[in-house]
Gaussian input, Z-matrix of N, CA and C with variables (Angstrom, degrees):
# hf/3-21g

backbone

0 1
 N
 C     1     B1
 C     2     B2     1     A1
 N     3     B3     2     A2     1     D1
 C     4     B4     3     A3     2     D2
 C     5     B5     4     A4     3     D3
 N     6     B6     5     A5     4     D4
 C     7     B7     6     A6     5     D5
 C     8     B8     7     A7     6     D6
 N     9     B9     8     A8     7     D7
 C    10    B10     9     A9     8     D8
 C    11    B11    10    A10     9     D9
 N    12    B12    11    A11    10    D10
 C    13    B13    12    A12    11    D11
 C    14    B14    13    A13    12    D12
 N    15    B15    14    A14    13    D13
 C    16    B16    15    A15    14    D14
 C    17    B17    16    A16    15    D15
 N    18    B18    17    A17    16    D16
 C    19    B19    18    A18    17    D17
 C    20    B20    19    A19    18    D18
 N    21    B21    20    A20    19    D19
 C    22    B22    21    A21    20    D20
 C    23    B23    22    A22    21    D21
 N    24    B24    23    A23    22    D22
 C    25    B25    24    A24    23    D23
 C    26    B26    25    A25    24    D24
 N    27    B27    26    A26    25    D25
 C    28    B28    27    A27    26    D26
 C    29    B29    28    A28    27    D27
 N    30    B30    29    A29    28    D28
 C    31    B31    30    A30    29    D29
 C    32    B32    31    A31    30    D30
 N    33    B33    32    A32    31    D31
 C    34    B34    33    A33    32    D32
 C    35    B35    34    A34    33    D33
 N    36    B36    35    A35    34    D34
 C    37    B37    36    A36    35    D35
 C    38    B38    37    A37    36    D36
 N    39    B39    38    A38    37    D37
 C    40    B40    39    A39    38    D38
 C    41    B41    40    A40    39    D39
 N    42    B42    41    A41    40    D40
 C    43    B43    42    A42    41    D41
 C    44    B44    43    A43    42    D42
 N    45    B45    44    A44    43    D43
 C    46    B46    45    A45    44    D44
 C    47    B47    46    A46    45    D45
 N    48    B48    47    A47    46    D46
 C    49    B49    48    A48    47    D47
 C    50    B50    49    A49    48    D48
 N    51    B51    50    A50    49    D49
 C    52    B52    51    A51    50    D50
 C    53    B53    52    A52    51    D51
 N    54    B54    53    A53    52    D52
 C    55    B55    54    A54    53    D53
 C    56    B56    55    A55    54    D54
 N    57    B57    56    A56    55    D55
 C    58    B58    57    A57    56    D56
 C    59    B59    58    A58    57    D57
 N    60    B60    59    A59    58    D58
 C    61    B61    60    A60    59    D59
 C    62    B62    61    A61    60    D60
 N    63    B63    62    A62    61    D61
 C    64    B64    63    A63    62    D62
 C    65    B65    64    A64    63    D63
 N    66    B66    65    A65    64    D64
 C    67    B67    66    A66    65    D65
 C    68    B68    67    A67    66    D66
 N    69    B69    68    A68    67    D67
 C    70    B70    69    A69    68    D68
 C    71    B71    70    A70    69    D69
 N    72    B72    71    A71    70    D70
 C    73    B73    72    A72    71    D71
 C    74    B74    73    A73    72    D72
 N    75    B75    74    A74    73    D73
 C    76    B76    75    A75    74    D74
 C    77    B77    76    A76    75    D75
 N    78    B78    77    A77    76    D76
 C    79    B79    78    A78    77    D77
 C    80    B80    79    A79    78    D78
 N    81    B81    80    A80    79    D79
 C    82    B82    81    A81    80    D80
 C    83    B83    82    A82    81    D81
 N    84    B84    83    A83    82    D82
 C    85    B85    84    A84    83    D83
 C    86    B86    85    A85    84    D84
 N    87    B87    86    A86    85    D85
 C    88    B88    87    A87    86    D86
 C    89    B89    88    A88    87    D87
 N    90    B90    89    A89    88    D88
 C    91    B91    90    A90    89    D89
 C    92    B92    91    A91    90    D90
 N    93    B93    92    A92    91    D91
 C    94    B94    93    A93    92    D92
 C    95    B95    94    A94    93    D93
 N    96    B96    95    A95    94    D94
 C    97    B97    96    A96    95    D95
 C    98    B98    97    A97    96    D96
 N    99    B99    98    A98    97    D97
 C   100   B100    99    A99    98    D98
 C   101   B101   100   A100    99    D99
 N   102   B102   101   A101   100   D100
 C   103   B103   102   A102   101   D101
 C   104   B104   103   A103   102   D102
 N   105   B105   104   A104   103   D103
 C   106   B106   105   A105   104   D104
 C   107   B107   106   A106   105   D105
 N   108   B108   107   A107   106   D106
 C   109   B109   108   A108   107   D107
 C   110   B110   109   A109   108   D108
 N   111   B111   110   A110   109   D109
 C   112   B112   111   A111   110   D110
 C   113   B113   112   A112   111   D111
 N   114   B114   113   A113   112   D112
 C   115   B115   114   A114   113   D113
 C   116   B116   115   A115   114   D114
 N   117   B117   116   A116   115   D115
 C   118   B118   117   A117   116   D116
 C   119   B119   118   A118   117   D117
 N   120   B120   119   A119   118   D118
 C   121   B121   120   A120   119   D119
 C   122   B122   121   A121   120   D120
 N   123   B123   122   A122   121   D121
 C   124   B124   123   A123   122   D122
 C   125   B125   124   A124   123   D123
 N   126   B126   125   A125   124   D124
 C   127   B127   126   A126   125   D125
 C   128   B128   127   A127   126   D126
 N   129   B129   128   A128   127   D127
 C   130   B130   129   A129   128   D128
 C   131   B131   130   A130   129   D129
 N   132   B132   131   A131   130   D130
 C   133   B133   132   A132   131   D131
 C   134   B134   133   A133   132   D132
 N   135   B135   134   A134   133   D133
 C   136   B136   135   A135   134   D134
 C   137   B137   136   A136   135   D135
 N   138   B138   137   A137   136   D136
 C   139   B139   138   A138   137   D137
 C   140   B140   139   A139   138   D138
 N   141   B141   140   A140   139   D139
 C   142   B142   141   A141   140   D140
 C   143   B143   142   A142   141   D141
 N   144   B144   143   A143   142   D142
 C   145   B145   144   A144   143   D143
 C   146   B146   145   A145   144   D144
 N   147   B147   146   A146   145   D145
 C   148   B148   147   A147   146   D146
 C   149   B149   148   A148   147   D147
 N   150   B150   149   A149   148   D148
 C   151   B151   150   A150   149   D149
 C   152   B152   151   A151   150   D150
 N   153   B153   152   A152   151   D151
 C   154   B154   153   A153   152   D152
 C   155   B155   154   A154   153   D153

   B1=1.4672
   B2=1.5216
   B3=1.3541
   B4=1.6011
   B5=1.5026
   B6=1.4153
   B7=1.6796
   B8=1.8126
   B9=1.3333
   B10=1.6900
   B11=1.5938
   B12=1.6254
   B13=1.8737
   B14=0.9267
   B15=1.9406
   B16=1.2410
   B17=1.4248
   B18=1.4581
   B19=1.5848
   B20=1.8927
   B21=1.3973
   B22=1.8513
   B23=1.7469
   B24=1.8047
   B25=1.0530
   B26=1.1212
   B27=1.5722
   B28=1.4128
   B29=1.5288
   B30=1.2526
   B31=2.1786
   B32=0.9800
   B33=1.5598
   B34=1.4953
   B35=1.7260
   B36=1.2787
   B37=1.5420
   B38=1.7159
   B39=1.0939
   B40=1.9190
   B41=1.5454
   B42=1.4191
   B43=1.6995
   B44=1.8463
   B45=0.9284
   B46=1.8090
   B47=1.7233
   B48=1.3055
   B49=1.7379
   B50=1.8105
   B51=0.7671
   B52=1.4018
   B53=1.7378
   B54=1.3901
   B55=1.9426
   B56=1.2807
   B57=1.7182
   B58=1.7279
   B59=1.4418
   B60=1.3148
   B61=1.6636
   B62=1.2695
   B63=2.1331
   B64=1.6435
   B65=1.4099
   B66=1.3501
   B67=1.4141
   B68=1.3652
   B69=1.5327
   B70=1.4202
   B71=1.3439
   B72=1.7550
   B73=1.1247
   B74=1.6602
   B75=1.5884
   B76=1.6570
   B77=1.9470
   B78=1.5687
   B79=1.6476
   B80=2.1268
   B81=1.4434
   B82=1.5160
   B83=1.5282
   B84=1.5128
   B85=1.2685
   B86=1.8230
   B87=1.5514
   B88=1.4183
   B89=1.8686
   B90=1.5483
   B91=1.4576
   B92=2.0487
   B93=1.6704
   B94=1.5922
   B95=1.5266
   B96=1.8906
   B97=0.9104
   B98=1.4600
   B99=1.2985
   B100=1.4060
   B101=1.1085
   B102=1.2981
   B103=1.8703
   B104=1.6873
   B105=1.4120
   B106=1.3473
   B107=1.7926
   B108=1.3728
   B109=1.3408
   B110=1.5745
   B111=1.2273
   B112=1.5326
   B113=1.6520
   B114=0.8489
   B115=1.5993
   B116=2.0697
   B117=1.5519
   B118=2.1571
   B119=1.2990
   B120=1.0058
   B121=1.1824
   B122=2.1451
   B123=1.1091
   B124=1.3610
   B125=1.4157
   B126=0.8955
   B127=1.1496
   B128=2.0717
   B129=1.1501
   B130=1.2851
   B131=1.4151
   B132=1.5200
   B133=1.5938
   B134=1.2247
   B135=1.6017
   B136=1.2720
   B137=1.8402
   B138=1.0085
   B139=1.7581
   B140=1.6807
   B141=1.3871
   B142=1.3410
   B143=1.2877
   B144=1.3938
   B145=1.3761
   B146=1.9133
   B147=1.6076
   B148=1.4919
   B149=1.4107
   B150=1.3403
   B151=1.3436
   B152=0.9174
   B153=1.4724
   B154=1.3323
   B155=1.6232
   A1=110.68
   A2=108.62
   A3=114.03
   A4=111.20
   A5=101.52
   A6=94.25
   A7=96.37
   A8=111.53
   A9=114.18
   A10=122.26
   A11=104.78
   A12=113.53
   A13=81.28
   A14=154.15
   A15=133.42
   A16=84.73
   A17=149.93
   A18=147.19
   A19=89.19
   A20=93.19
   A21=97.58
   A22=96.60
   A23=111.28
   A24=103.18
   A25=151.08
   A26=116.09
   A27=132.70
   A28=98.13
   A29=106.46
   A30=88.00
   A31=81.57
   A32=143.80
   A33=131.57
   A34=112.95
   A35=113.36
   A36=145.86
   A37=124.57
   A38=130.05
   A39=114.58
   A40=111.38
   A41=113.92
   A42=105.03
   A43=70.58
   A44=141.94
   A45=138.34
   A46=80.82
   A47=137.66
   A48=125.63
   A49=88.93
   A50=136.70
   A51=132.90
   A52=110.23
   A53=98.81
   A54=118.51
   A55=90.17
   A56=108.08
   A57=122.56
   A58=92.21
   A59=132.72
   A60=117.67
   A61=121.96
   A62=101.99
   A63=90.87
   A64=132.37
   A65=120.44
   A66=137.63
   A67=100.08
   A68=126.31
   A69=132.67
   A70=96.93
   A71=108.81
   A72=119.52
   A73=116.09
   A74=100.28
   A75=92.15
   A76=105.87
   A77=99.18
   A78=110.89
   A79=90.80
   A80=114.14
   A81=105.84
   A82=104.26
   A83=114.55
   A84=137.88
   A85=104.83
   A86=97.77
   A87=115.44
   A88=88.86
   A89=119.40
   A90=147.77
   A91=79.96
   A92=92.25
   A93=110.95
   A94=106.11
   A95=122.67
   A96=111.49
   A97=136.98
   A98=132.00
   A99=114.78
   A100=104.34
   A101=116.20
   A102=132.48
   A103=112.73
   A104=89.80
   A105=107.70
   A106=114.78
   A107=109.31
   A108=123.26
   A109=133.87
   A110=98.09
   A111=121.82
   A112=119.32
   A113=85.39
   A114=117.57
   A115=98.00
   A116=101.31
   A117=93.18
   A118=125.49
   A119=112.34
   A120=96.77
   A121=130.14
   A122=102.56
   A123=120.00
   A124=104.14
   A125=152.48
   A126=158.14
   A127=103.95
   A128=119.20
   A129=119.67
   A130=113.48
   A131=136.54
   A132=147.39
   A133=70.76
   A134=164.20
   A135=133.84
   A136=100.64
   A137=107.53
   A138=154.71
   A139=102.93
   A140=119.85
   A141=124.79
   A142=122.69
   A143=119.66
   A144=112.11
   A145=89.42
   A146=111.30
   A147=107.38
   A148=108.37
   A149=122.94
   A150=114.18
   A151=162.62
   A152=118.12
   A153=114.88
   A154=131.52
   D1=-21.20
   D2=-176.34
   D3=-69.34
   D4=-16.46
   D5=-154.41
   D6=-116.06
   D7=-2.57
   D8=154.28
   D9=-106.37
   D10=12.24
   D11=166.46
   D12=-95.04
   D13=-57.83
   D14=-127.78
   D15=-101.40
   D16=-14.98
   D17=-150.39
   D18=-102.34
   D19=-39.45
   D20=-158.41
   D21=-70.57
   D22=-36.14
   D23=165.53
   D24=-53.50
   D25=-17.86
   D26=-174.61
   D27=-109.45
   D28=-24.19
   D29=176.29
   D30=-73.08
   D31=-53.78
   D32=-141.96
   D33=-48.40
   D34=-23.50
   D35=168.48
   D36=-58.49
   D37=36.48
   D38=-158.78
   D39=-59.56
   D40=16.09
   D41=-176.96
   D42=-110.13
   D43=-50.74
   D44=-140.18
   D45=-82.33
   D46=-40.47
   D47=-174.84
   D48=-83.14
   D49=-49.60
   D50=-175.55
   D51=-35.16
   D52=-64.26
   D53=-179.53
   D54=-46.62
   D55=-71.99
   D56=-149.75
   D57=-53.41
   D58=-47.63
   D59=-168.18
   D60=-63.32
   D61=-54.22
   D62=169.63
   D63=-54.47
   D64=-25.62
   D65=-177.18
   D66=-61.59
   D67=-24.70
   D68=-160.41
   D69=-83.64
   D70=-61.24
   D71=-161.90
   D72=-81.01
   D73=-6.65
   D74=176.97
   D75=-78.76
   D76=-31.23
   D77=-163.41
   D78=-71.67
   D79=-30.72
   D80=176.37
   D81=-55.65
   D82=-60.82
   D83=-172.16
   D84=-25.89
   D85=-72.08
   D86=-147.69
   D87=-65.79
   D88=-39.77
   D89=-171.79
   D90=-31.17
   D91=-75.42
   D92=-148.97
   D93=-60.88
   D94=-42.14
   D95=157.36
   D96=-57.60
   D97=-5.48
   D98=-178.46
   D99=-101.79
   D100=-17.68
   D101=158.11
   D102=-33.50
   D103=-63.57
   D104=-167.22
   D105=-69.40
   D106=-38.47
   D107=157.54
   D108=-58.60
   D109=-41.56
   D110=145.12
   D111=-32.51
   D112=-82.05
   D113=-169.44
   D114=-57.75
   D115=-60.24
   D116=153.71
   D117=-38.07
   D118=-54.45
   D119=-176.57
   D120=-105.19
   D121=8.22
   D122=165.29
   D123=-108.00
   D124=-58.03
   D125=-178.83
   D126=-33.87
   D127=-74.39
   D128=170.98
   D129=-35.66
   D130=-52.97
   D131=-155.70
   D132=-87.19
   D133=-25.82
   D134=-149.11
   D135=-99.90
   D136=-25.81
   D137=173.82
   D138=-54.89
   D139=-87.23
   D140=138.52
   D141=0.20
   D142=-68.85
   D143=-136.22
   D144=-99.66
   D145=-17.09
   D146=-179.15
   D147=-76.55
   D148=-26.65
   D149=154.80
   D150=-63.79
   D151=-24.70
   D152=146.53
   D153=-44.02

């Protein structure tokens, strides 16, 4: 019950779910891009090196 007074408290909020989501979706965001950047530039040397 503790953990749907402290949950009910923060929906009770639509600016505090508003923050908390974008905050969610920027930390997914930035997550997938460094993935993807990642993945540019390792990905090729991995490419490279099966060829020889």
């Amino acid at each position: 019950m503790a953990l749907a007074r402290t949950s009910g408290h923060v929906l009770g909020n639509p600016d505090n779910m508003a923050v908390f989501w974008s905050r969610r979706k920027q930390l997914e965001l930035r997550k997938t891009l460094q993935l993807y950047v990642y993945l540019q530039i390792h990905q090729p040397m991995a490419d490279r090196k099966s060829e020889r």
